[in-house]
C-alpha positions as CSV (number, residue, x, y, z in Angstrom):
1,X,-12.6,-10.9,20.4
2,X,-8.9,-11.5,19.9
3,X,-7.0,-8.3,18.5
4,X,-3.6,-7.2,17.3
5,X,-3.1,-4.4,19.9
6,X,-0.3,-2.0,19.5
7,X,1.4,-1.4,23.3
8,X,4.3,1.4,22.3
9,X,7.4,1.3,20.4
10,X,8.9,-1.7,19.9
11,X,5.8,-3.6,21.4
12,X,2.5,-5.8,20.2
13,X,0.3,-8.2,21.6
14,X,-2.4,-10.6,20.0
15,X,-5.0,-10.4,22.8
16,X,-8.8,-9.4,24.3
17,X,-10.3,-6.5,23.2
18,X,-13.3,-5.0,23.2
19,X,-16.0,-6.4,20.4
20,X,-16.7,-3.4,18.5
21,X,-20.0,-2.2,18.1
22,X,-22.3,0.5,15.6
23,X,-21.7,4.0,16.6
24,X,-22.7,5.7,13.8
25,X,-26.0,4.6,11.6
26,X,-23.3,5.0,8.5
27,X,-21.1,2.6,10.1
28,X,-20.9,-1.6,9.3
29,X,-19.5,-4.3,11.7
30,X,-17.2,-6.4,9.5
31,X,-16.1,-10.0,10.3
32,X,-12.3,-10.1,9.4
33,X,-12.1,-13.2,7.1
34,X,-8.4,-12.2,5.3
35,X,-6.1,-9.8,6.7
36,X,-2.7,-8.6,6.2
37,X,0.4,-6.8,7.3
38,X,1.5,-3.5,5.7
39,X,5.1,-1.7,5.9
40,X,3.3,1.1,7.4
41,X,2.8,-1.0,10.5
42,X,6.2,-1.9,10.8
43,X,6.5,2.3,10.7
44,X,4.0,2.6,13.7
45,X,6.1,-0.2,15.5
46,X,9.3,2.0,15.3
47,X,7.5,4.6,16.5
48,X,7.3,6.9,13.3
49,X,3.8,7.3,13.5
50,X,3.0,9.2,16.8
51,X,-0.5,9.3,16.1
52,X,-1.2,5.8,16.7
53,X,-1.0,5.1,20.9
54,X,-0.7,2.6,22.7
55,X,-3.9,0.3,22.8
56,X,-4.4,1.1,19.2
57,X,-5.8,-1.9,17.3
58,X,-3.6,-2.0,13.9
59,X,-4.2,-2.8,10.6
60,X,-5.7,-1.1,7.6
61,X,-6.3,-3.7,5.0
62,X,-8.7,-7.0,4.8
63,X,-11.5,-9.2,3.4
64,X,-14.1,-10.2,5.8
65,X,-18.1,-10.5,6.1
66,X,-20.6,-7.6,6.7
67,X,-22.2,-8.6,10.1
68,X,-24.4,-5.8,10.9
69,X,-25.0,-2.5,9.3
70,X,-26.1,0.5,10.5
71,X,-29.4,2.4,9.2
72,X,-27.8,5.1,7.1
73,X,-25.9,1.9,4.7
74,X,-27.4,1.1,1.7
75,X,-24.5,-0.9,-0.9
76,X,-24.0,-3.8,1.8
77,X,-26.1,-6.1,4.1
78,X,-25.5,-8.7,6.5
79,X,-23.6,-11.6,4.9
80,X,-22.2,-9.8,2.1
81,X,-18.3,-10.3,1.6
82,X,-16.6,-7.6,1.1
83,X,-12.7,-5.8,0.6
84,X,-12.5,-3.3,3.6
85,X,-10.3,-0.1,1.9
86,X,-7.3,1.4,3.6
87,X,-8.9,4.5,3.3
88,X,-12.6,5.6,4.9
89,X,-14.7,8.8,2.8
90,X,-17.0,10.5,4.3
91,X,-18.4,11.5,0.9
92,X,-19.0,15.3,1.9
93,X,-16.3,17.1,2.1
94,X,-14.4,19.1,-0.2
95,X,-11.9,16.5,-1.1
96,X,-14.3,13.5,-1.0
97,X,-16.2,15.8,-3.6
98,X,-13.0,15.4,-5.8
99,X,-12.2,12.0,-5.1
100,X,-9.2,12.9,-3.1
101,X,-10.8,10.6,-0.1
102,X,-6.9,9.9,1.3
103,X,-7.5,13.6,2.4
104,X,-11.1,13.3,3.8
105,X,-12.3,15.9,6.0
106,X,-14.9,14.6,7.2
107,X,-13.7,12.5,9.7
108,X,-12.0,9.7,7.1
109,X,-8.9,9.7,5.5
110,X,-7.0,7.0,6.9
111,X,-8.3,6.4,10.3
112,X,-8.4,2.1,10.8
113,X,-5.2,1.4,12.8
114,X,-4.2,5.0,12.8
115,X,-6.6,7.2,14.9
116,X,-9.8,4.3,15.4
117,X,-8.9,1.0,15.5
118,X,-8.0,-1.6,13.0
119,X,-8.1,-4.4,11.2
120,X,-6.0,-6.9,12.7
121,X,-8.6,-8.3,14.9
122,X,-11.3,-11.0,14.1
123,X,-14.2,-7.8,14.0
124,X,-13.8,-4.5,12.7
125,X,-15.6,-1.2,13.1
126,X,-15.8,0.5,8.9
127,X,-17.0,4.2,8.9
128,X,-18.5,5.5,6.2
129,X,-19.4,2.2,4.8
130,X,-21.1,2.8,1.8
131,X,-17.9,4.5,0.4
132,X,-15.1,2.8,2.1
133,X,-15.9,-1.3,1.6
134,X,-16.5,-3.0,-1.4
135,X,-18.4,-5.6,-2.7
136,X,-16.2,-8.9,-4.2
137,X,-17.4,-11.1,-6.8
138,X,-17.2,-14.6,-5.7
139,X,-14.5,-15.2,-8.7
140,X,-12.2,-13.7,-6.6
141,X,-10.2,-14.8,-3.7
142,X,-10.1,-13.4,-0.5
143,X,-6.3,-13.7,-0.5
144,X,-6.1,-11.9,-3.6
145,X,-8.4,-9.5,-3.0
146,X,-7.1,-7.8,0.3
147,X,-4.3,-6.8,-1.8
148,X,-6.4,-4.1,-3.0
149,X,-7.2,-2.6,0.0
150,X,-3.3,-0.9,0.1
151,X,-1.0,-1.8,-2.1
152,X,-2.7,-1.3,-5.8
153,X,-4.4,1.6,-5.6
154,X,-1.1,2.8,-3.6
155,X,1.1,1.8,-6.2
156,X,-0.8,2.4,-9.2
157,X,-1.9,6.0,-7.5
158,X,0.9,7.5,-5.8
159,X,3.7,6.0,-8.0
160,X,2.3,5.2,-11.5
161,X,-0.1,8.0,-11.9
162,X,1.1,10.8,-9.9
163,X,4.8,9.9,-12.1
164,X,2.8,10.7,-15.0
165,X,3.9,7.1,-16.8
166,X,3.6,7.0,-20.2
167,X,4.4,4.2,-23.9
168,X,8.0,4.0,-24.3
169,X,9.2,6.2,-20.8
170,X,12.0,4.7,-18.6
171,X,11.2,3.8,-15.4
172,X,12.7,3.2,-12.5
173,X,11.0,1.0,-8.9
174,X,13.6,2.1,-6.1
175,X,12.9,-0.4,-3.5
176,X,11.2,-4.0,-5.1
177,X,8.9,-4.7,-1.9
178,X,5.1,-5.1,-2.0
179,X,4.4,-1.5,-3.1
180,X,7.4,-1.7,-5.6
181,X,6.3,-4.9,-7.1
182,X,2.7,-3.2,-7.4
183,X,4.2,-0.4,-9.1
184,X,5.8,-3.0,-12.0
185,X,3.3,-4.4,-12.3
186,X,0.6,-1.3,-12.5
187,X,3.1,0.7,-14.6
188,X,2.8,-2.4,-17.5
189,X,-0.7,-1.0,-18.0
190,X,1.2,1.7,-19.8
191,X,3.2,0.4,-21.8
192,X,6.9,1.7,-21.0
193,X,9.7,1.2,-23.4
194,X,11.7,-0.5,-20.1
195,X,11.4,-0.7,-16.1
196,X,14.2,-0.7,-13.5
197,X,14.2,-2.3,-10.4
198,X,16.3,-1.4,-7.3
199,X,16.9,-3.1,-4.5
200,X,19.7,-4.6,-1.6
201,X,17.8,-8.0,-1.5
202,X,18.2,-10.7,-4.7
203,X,15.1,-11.9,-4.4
204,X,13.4,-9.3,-4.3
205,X,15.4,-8.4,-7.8
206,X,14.2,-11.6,-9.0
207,X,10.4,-11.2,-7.9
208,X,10.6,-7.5,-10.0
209,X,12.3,-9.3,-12.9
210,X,9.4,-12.2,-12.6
211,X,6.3,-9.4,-12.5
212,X,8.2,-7.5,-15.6
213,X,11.2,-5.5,-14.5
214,X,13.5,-4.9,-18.1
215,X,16.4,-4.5,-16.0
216,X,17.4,-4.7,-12.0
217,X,20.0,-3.3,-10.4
218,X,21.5,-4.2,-6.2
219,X,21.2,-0.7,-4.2
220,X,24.5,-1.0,-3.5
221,X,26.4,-1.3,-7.1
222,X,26.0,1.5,-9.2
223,X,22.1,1.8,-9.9
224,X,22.9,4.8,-11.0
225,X,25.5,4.5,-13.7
226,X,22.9,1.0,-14.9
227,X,20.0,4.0,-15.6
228,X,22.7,6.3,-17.1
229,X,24.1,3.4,-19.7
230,X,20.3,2.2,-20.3
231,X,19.3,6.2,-21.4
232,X,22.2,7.6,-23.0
233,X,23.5,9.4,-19.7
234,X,19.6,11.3,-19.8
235,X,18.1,9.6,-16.9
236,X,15.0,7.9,-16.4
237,X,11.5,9.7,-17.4
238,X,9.3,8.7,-14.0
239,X,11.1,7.1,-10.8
240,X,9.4,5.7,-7.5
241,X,10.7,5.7,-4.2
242,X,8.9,2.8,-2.6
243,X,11.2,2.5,0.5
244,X,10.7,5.8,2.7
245,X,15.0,6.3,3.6
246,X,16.7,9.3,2.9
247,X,19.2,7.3,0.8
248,X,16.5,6.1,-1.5
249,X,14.8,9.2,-2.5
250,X,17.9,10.9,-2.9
251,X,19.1,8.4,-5.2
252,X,16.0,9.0,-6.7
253,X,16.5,12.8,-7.5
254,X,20.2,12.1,-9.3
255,X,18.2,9.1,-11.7
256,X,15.6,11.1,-13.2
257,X,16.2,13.1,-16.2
258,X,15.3,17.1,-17.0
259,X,11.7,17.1,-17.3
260,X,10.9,14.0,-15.5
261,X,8.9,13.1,-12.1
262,X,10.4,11.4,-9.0
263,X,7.0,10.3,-7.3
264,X,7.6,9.6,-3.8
265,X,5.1,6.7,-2.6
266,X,7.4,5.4,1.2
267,X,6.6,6.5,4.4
268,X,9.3,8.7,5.7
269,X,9.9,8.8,9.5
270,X,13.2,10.8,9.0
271,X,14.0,14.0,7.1
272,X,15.3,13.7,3.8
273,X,17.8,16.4,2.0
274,X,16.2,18.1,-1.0
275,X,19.0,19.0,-3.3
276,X,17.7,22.2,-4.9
277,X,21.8,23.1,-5.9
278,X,20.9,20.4,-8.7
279,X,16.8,20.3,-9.1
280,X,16.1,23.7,-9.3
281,X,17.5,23.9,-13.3
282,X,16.6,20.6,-14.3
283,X,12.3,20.9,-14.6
284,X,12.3,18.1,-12.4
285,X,8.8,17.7,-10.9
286,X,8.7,15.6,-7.4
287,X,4.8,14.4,-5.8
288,X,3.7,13.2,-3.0
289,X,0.7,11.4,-1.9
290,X,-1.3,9.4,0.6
291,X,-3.8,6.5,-1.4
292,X,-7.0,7.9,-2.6
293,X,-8.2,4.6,-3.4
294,X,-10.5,6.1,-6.3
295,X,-9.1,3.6,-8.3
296,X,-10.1,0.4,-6.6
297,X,-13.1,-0.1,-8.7
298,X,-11.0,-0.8,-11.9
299,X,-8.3,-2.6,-10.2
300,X,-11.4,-5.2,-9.0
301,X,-12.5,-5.4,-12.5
302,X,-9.1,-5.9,-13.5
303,X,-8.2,-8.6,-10.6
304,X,-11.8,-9.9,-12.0
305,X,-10.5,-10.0,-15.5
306,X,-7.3,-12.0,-14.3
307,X,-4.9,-8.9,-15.9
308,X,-3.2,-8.3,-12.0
309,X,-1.0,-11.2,-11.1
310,X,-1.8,-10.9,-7.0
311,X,-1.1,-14.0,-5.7
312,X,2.6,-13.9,-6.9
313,X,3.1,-11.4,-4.5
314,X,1.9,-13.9,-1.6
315,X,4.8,-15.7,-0.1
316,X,3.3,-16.6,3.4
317,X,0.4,-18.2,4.8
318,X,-1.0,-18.0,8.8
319,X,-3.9,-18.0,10.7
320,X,-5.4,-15.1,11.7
321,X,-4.3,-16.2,15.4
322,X,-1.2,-16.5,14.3
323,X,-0.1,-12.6,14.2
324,X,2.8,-12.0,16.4
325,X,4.2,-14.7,14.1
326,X,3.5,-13.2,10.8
327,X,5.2,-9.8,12.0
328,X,8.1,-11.4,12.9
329,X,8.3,-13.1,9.4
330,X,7.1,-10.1,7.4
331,X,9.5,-7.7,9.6
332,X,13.0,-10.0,8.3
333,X,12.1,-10.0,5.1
334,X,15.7,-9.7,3.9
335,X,15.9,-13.2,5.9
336,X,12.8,-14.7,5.0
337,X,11.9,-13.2,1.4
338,X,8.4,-12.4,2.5
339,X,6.6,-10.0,0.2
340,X,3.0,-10.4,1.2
341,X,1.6,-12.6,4.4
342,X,-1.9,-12.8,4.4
343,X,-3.5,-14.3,7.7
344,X,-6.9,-16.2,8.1
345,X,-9.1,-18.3,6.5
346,X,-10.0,-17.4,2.6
């Protein structure tokens, strides 16, 4: 098969590899029908994920068809279509046992295009399958759909629920990519009194203001006095880092107000300055998180429902063989205003 395979810092090639096969009787053979690109590959290609090595296939996110299934899987068969989730559960585990499956134990967590390969090839291994793919209506479009093997249950998870968002709270979206936009538009299931948007690229502002954003503000002017004006110098009562800099969740500890959550949801590859001189008197309550993806059930039935606008998020089309191509278009996003690229036929 041809594969997206990760050679080192700084390098990627779409080439032969291996076809994958069943090595475990829990494990299905998936054909990759919809794939696509996630900023946490564009971490592994800087090298801030030393874990992944070179020969790694990447990816961690599609649609595709179940091609063969080992004995142990009983939700999917042959020819079933189905969303392939970021995250693999083993289902024993302590954590699996309290749905906390982004922490698997068992041998899951989030393995495909991190420690096994990925999805960014035209087959793909799934561990654990009964747990870690998903059946898809047919009223739902592959396109669509692969956006809730990250960026949904990211958003909605590690930004929305983990910041505790509640009717009527400020908040604030610190960086208005993919998992920013997400998080707008997840957070609107609660009902806040207003949402924020921050960001260095315009159309990225007017995306967030286009999926619900109250308010946007440029990184570079002053977000911080906007969120002071807009709460009576309190500051905002949930904010999301969705960029993984040091500047950016810094900025996000001086927005929130006493009492309120910064919830972290970018991947950090450098270290970022914690300013306890400030925090430690203000009740302020900071979180962290890898996806569980517990909540991908309701965000199908949601996507089902037609209550998550996905395809606004797609701004680019390619075939699958088209990948080297795609990550040079998703990587200049400030040039190109790609938010999502989805690659293959759906």
């Amino acid at each position: 098969m041809k594969a997206l395979v990760f050679q080192g810092p700084g390098r990627m090639a779409w080439q032969d590899a291996p076809d994958p096969g069943i090595e475990d009787p829990a494990d299905a053979i998936v054909r990759v029908d919809a794939v696509t690109i996630c900023g946490t590959d564009l971490h592994i290609l800087k090298g801030d994920v030393p874990e992944v090595t070179p020969g790694r296939i990447l990816g961690h996110e599609a649609v595709g068809t179940v091609v063969e299934a080992g004995g142990d899987v009983r939700t999917v068969r042959p020819g079933d279509r189905v969303l392939v989730s970021c995250i693999s559960a083993c289902g024993r585990c302590r954590f699996c046992r309290e749905s906390r499956y982004g922490q698997c134990r068992g041998g899951g967590g989030w393995i495909l295009g991190h420690t096994i390969d990925g999805t960014q090839a035209e087959y793909v291994r799934v561990p654990f399958a009964d747990l870690s793919v998903h059946p898809l209506p047919d009223s739902i479009e592959g396109s669509d759909a692969v956006l809730l093997a990250d960026i949904f249950p990211t958003s909605y998870e590690v930004g929305v629920l983990n910041g505790g968002v509640r009717p009527a709270d400020t908040v604030v979206v610190v960086g208005a990519g993919p998992i920013g936009l997400a998080a707008i538009v997840t957070a609107g299931f609660y009902s806040p009194g207003r949402v924020v948007a921050v960001d260095l690229a315009e159309s990225r502002l007017a995306a967030a203001r286009a999926l619900g954003a109250d308010a946007t503000a440029n990184a570079g002017e002053e977000p911080e006095q906007l969120v002071a004006d807009l709460t009576d110098g309190l500051g905002a009562d949930a904010v999301m880092e969705a960029v993984g800099v040091p500047e950016a969740f810094e900025m996000c500890t001086r927005m929130v107000r006493p009492g309120g959550t910064v919830a972290n949801i970018g991947v950090h590859g450098k270290p970022a300055v914690l300013h306890l001189e400030d925090l430690w008197i203000k009740d302020v309550t900071i979180t962290t998180g890898l996806v569980d993806t517990s909540s991908t059930p309701l965000l199908l039935r949601m996507m089902a429902a037609g209550r998550l606008p996905s395809s606004s998020l797609i701004t680019h089309r390619f075939e699958l063989g088209q990948m080297e191509e795609a990550y040079d278009v998703f990587g200049r996003a400030a040039d190109t205003g790609a938010l999502k690229v989805v690659l293959g036929a759906v």
